[in-house]
C-alpha positions in Angstrom: 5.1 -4.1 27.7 2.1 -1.8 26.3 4.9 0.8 25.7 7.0 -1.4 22.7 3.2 -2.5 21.0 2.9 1.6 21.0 6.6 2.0 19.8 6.1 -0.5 17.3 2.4 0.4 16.1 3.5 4.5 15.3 6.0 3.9 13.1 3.9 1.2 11.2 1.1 3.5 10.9 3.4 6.5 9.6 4.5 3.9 7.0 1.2 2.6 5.7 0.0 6.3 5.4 -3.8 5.0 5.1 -5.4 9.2 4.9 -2.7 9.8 1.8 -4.0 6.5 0.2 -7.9 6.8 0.6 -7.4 9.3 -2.9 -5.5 7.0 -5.0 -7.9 3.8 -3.5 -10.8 6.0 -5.0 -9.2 6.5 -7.8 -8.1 3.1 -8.6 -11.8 1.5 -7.6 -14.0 4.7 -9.2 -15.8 2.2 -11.6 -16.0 -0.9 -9.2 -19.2 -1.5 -6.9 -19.4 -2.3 -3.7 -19.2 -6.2 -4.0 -16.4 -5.7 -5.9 -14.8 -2.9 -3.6 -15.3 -5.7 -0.6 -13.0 -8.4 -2.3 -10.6 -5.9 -3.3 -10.4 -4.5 0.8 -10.8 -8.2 1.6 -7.4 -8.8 -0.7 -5.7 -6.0 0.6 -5.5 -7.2 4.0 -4.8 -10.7 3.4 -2.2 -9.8 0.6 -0.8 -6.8 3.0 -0.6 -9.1 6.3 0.7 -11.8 4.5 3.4 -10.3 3.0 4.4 -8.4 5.9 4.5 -11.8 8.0 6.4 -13.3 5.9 9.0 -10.2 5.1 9.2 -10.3 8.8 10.1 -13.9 9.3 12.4 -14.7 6.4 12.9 -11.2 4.8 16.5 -10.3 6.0 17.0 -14.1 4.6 15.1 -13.5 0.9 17.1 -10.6 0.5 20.2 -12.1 1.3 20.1 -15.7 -1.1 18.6 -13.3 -4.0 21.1 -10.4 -3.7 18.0 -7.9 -3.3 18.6 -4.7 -1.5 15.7 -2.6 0.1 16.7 0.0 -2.6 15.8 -2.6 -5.1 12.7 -3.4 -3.7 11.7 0.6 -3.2 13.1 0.7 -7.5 10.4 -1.8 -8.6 7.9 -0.7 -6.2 7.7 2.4 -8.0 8.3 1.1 -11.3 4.9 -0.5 -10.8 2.7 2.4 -9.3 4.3 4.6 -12.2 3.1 2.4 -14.6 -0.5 2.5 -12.9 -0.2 6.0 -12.7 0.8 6.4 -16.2 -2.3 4.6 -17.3 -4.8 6.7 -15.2 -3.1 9.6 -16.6 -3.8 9.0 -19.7 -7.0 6.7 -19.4 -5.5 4.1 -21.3 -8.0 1.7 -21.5 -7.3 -1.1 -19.2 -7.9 -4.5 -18.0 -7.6 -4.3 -14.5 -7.8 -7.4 -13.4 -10.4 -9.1 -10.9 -11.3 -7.8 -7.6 -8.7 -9.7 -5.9 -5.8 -9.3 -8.5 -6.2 -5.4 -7.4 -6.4 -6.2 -3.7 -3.2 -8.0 -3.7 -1.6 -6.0 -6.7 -1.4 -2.4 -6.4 -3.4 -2.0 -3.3 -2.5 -4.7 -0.6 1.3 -3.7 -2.4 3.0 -1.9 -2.7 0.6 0.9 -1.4 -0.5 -0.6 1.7 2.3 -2.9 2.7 5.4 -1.6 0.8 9.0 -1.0 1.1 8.3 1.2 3.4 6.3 -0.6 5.7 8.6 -4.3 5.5 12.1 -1.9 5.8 10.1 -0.8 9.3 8.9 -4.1 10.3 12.6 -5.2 9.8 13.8 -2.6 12.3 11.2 -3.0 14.9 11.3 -6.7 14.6 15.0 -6.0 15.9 14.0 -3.1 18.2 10.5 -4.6 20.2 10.3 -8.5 19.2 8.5 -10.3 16.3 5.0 -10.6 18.6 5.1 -6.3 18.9 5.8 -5.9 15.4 3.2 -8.6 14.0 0.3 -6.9 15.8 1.1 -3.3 15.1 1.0 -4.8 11.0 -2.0 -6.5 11.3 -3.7 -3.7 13.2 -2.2 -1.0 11.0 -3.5 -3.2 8.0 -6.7 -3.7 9.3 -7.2 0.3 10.6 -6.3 0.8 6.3 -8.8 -1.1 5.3 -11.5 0.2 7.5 -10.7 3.8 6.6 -10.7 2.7 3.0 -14.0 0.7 3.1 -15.1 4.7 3.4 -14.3 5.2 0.5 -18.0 5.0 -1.2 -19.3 7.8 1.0 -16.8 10.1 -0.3 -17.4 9.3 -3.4 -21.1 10.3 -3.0 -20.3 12.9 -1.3 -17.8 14.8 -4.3 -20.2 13.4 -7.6 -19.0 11.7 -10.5 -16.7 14.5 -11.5 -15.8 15.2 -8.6 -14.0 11.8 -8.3 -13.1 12.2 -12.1 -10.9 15.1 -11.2 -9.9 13.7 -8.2 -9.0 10.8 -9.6 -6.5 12.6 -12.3 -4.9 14.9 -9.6 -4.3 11.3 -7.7 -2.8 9.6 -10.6 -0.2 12.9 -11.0 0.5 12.2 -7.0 0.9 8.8 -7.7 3.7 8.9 -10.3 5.3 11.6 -7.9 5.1 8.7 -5.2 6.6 6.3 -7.6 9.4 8.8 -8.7 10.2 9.3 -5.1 10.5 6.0 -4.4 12.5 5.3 -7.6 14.9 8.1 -6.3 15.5 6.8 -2.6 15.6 3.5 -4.4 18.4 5.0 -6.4 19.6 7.2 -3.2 19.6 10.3 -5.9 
């Protein structure tokens, strides 16, 4: 029994990729506090759990009445993190939203819970069971959001600029994240 919670929680945790998303998180909240920072983690998880729990109970169905492929998904997943991307890049001024708006939307998805992450719960729900899968999310989701609750320490830890060139080297990554999951999207 331990062994399919193990099988199901390694491929969940490869997915949610929580040490290549603590730079992008940085960059995203550099100018927020840490009030603000707490709603957006706070956002994440509910936003990431949720839609995880629900992708896992009705998302084979979803996909199905709407005539929405994984590929599809994976295409306007990127389409939105290039467009965040772009907008770091070129410090467009923005209106990011409240705390909560950026928990849910780009954090709690697609970065944290993403195509990636619901195409995997949809195979382990299949492989290990529905009960295996949901706790390897919500402790995947939860182990994200304590590594990222970090965050402010590193930030101390590099200096303003630090986290100012950071955050620009994270924005390039993130397009290149979004391009690649245009491109699988597109199975180029």
């Amino acid at each position: 029994m331990f062994k399919e919670y193990l099988l199901a929680f390694i491929p969940v945790f490869v997915a949610v990729d929580v040490i290549g998303l603590l730079p992008i998180f940085i960059s995203l909240t550099r100018e927020m506090g840490n009030r603000e920072i707490k709603k957006v983690l706070t956002q994440s998880f509910i936003t990431g759990v949720t839609l995880a729990l629900v992708f896992i109970f009705i998302g084979k169905w979803i996909f199905a009445v709407l005539g929405i492929t994984v590929n599809d998904f994976m295409i306007a997943g990127g389409i939105i993190l290039f467009l965040i991307a772009l907008r770091d890049i070129f410090n467009i001024a923005k209106h990011a939203g409240t705390a909560e708006e950026m928990g849910a939307v780009p954090i709690g998805t697609p970065l944290i819970v993403g195509p990636g992450v619901l195409t995997t719960c949809l195979i382990l729900t299949a492989q290990y069971g529905i009960i295996p899968t949901i706790t390897s999310v919500v402790i995947n989701v939860l182990i994200a959001v304590i590594v990222l609750s970090f965050s402010g320490r590193i930030i101390k830890a590099i200096g303003n600029t630090g986290v100012l060139a950071v955050s620009r080297i994270m924005a390039l990554l993130l397009a290149a994240i979004a391009v690649m999951m245009i491109r699988k999207g597109l199975n180029l």
